[in-house]
C-alpha positions as semicolon CSV with decimal commas, in nm:
position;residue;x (nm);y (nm);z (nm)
1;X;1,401;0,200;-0,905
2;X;1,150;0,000;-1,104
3;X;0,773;0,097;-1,225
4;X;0,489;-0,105;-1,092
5;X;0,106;-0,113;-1,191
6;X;-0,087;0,015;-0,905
7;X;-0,312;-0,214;-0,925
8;X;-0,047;-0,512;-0,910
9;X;0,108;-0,331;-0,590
10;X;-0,243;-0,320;-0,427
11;X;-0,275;-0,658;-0,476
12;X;0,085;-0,794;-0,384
13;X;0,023;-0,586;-0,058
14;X;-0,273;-0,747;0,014
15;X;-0,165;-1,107;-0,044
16;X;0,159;-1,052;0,180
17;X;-0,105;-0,944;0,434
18;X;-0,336;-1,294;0,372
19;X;0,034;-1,471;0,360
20;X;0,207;-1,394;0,628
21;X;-0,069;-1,186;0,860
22;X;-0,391;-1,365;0,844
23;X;-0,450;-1,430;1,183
24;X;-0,456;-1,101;1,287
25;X;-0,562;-0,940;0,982
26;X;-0,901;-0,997;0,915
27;X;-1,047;-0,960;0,523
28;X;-1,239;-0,637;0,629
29;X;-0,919;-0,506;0,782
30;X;-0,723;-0,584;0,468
31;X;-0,995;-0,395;0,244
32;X;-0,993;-0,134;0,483
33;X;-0,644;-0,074;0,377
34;X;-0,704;-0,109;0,011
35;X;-0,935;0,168;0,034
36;X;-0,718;0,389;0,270
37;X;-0,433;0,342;-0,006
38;X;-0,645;0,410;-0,285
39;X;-0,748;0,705;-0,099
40;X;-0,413;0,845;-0,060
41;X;-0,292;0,766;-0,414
42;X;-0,602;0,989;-0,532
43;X;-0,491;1,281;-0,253
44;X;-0,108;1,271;-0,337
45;X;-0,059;1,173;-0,697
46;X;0,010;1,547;-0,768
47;X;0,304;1,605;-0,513
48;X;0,403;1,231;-0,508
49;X;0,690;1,230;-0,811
50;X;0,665;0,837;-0,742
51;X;0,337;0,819;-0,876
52;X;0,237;0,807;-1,271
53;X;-0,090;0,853;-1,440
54;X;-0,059;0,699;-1,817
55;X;-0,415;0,716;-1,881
56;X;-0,710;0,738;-1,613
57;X;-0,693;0,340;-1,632
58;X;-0,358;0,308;-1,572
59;X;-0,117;0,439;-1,258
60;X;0,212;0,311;-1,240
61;X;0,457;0,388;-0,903
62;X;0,859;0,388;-0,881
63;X;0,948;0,177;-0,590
64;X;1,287;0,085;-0,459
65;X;1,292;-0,256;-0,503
66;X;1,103;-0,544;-0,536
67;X;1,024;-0,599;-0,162
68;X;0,821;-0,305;-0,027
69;X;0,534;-0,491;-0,070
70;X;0,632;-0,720;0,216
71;X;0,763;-0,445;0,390
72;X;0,445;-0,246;0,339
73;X;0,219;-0,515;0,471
74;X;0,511;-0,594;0,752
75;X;0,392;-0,249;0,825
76;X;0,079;-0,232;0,867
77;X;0,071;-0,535;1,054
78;X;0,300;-0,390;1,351
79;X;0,053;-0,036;1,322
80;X;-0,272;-0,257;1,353
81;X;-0,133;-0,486;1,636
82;X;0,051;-0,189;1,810
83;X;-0,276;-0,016;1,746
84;X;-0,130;0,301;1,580
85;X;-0,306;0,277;1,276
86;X;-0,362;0,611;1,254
87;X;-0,004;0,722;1,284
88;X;0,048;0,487;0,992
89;X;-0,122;0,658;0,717
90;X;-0,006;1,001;0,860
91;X;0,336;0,879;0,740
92;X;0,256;0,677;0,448
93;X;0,428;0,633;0,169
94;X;0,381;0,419;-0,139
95;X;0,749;0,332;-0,202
């Protein structure tokens, strides 16, 4: 396991989305998930032992390993196009 600044996850996510998914993924879409993450980081940072406040500022998460951002936005790609979006964030998870 290794830490990593939310904010540096967020944006990993979203440039493996630009990267490799960018003509299917529109810029609204990819904000749409920015904000849908956000969202559940702010619901589930209680229950979520992955997820570490060190000051309001900062919020760090445990992930496996170095790839789940790719994976993550691999994802969300296959939800969107298989238009199951919904089912996606039901079974979220940031690592």
């Amino acid at each position: 396991m290794m830490e990593m600044d939310l904010e540096d996850y967020i944006e990993e996510v979203k440039f493996q989305m630009v990267d490799a998914y960018d003509d299917v993924l529109d810029k609204q879409t990819i904000l749409s998930w920015e904000e849908k993450a956000r969202e559940w980081v702010e619901k589930n940072h209680e229950k979520c032992r992955d997820i570490r406040y060190r000051s309001e500022d900062e919020i760090y998460i445990r992930v496996k390993k170095e790839e789940v951002c790719e994976n993550t936005a691999r994802k969300f790609y296959q939800a969107f196009v298989n238009k199951s979006t919904d089912e996606y964030w039901k079974n979220f998870k940031i690592v």
